[in-house]
N, C-alpha and C positions, 0 to 999 in steps of 0.2 A: 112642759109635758114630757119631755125627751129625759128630765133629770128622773122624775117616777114613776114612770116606762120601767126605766134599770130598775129602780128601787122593789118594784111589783113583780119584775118577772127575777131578779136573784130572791128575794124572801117567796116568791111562790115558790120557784122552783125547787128550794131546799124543804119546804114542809111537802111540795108534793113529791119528789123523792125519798123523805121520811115513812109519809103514807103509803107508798111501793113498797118499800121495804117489806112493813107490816104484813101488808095484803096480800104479798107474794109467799112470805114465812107462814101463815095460817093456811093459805091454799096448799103448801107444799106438805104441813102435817095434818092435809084432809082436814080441816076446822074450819072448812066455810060458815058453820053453824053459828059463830060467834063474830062473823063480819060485824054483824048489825051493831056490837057493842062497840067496836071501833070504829063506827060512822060517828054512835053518837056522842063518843069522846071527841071526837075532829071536830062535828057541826057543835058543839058545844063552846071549843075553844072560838071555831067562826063567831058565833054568836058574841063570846066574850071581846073580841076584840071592836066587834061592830059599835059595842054597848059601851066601852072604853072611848072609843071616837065619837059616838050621843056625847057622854056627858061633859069631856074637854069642849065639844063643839058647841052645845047649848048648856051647860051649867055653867058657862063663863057670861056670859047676857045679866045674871046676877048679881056679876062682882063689878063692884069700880073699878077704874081705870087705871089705877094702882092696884087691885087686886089682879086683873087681868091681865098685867103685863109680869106682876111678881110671879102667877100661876107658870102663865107662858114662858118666862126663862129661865124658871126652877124646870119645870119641864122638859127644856130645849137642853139642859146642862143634865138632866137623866137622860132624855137620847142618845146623846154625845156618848155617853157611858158604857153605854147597853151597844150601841153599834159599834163602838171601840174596841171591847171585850167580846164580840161576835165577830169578828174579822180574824180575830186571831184565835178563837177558839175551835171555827170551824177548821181551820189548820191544824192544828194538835188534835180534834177529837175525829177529823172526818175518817183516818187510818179505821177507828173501831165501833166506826157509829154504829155499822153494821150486827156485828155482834151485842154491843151494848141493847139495840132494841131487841134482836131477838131472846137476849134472857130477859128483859123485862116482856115480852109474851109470854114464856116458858113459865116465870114466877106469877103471871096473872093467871093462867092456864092451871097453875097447881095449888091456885088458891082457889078455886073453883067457884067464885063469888061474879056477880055481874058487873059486879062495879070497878072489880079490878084492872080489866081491859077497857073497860071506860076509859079509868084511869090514866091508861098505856094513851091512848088517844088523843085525850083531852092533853095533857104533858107534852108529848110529843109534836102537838103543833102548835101550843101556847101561846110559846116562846116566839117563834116568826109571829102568830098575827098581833101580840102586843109590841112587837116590836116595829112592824112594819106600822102600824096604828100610829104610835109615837113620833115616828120616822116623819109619815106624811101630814101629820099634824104640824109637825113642828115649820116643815118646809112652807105647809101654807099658811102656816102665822106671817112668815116671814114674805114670801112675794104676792099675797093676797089671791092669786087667782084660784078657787078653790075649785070650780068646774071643771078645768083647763087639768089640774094637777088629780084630780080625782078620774078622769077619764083617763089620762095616762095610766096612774096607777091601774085601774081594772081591766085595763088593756093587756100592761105585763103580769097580771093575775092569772088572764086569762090564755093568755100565750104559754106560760108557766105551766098551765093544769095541764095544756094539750102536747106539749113537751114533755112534758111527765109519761104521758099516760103514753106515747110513742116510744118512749125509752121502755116504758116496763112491758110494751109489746114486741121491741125487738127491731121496729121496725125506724129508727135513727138512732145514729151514734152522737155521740156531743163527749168532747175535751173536757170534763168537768173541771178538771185542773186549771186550763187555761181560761174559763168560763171565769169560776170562781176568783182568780188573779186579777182579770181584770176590773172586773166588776168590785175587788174588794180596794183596789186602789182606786179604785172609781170612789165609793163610799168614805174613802180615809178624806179625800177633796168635800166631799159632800159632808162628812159629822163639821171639819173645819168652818164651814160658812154652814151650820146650827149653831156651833161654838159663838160663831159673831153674833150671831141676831139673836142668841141667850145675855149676852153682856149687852147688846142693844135696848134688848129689854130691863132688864134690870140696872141701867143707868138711866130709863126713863119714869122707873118706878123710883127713883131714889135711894133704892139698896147697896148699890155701887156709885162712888162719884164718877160725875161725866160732866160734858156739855149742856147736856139734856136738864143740869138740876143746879142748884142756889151751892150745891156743896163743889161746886167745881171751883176750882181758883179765879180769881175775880182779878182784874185791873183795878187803875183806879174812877176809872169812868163807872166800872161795873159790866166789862163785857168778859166771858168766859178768856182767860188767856188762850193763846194757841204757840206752839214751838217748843223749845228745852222746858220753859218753865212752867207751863200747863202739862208736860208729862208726867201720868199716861192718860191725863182727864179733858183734853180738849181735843179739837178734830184734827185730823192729821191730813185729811184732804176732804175739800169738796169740789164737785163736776157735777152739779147740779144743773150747770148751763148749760152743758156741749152733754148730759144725760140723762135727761126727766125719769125721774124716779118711777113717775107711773108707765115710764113707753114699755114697750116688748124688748127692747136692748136689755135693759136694766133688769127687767122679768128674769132672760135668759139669763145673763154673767150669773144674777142673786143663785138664779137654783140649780144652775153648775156649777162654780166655782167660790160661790157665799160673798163675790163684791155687790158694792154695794155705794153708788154716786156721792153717799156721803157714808165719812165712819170716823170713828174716833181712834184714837191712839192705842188706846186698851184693847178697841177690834180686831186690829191691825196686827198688835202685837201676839193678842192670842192665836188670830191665824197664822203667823209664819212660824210660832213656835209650836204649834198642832203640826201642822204637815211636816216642818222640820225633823222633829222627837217619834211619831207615829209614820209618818212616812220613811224614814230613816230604818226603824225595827220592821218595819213591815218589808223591804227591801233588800234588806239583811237575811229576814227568816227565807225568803226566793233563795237566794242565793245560796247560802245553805243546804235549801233542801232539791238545789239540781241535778248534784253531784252523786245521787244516792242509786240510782241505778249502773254504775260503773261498778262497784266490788261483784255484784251478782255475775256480769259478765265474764269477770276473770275467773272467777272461782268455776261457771260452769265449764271454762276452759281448759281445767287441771283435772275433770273429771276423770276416772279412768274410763276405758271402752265397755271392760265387763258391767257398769255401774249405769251406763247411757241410758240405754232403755227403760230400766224400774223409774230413774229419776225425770223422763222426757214423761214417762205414763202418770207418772203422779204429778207433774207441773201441769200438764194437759186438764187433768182433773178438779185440778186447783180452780183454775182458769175458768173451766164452764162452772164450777161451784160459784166463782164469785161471780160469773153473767146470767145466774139463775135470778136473779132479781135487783132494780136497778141502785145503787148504791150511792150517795157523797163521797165516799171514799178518796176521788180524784182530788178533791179540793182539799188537800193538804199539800 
């Protein structure tokens, strides 16, 4: 529950600071009159991601048991993707989300069309709810409790909207920077164990050799190998004893950290070189980008005395321009 908690209130929080955005930029150029078309750009993409989670969740009741699992870890390997490339883009792009929405109103505004600001709407929050859709599907293929993990989710959905809507009134502050950091190395541990239980799946469909299937290397008795010579196709641990796959233990470790009482070799290996590879860049990019507010400070310190005041009244301005409405920004 705790694992998509996080996962509901970081993807709410970014589309509902997207939606500020918006809302804040039309109220500011007097265009309340066109709210209504950026509702039903948003409740549209709502809709769309709802209807995405219908059809994964009951048009799999159709397929075999081999369709089901080949579905679910092609799936789980597009999660991976999408939350991979979303961790680091809200980094790079959070500097100008700002701006980027506001000319995409402007160009909806000066097309004079109803559908354009739809458009601006529907776009703009898409992206979170197929992904966050994806996200929570995938986690509850993998530790089954689908109540459990759906009630988290709507939880941090709904913490998300009222955090939202407290920022674009003024009335709390939140680090987004630090918000977004940890939550995003929170998500780099969490795509890792989808990564596993996508290869789980797909060594059970027989797409990948594994354990799970006739194409894994055999002895001569006929029992899957395990050690150097069944690598990367046989299990590399089981604790099925000392940790029932169906307890609450097992629940928790899967949907924090993607172990899992029993895993194969391939699991294994794909998790230590996900966090390795992706945790490694992603700690690098921190590190990098801490250093960046030290040139500002010196430079303000060479200013001369005649120059202090124009350049303190235009920072000043700056400032409440970018507190006029509430931003991602931080999370770069």
């Amino acid at each position: 529950m705790l694992a998509t908690f996080l996962i509901g209130l970081r993807e709410g929080l970014e589309a509902a600071l997207v939606v500020g955005i918006l809302v804040a930029y039309l109220k500011r150029l007097d265009r309340k009159d066109v709210l209504p078309r950026l509702w039903t750009g948003v409740g549209a993409a709502v809709l769309l991601a709802l209807v995405i989670g219908a059809v994964l969740t009951f048009g799999a009741y159709a397929l075999t048991f081999q369709g089901q699992e080949i579905i679910g870890g092609t799936l789980s390997l597009v999660t991976v993707g999408m939350v991979t490339w979303m961790i680091f883009w809200m980094r790079k792009a959070g500097r100008t989300m700002k701006a980027t929405l506001h000319g995409g109103v402007d160009r909806a505004l000066e097309a004079g069309t109803v559908w354009a600001l739809v458009l601006v709407g529907f776009v703009s929050v898409a992206r979170e709810g197929v992904e966050t859709t994806l996200l929570l599907w995938s986690m509850v293929q993998s530790f089954g409790d689908a109540p459990t993990a759906i009630l988290g989710a709507a939880l941090g959905l709904v913490v998300a909207v009222l955090a939202g809507w407290l920022l674009a009134r003024g009335a709390v502050r939140l680090d987004l920077s630090r918000f977004f950091t940890w939550t995003g190395g929170f998500l780099v541990v969490i795509a890792a164990g989808v990564l596993a239980y996508a290869l789980s799946d797909l060594q059970e469909a027989g797409v990948v050799p594994g354990p799970f299937t006739s194409a894994a290397p055999l002895d001569a008795s006929g029992a899957v190998l395990v050690g150097w010579a069944g690598l990367p196709f046989g299990w590399a641990f089981d604790v099925t004893a000392a940790i029932r796959p169906d307890s609450a233990l097992a629940v928790l470790l899967q949907a924090t950290v993607g172990f899992m009482p029993r895993m194969s070799w391939l699991q294994v290996i794909a998790w230590v070189l996900y966090i390795a590879i992706v945790g490694t860049v992603f700690v690098r990019g921190l590190r990098r980008a801490a250093p960046r507010t030290a040139p500002a400070s010196t430079a303000s310190a060479s200013v001369p005395a005649s120059s202090a005041t124009p350049v303190t009244t235009e920072s000043a301005a700056a400032r409440a321009a970018s507190t006029a409405s509430p931003s991602p920004e931080g999370a770069s």
